[in-house]
Steps between C-alpha positions, in 0.01 A plus 500: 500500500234299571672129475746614771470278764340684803193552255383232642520620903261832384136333595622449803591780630237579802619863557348860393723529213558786259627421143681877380614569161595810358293589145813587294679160575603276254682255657191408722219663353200560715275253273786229531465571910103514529505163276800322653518612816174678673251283372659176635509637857183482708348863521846660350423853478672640142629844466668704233747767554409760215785624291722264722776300387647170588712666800157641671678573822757749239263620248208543773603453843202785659221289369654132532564613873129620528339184345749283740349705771180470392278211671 
């Protein structure tokens, strides 16, 4: 994932930003999206979905909807 090319754009990024990833995924684990993604964005806020798959908005669309929500 992480030699895509928009990798490279992510310190950049001058916007409250939250980096979601649901614990059970294994196509983008949440270690892979904290390392890759969150900490290259300037005061990314990281948050795991617990017992949440790769479709978070499917598996867990009550608390996805309440962290989007959340400010």
């Amino acid at each position: 994932m992480a030699n895509m090319s928009h990798f490279k754009r992510l310190p950049s990024i001058q916007i409250p930003t939250k980096v979601i990833a649901g614990e059970l995924d294994v196509s983008c684990p949440p270690e892979l999206m904290r390392n890759d993604i969150a900490q290259q964005i300037p005061n990314a806020r990281m948050h795991v979905i617990a017992g949440a798959t790769h479709m978070i908005s499917l598996t867990k669309p009550v608390e996805l909807a309440a962290l989007l929500l959340e400010k």
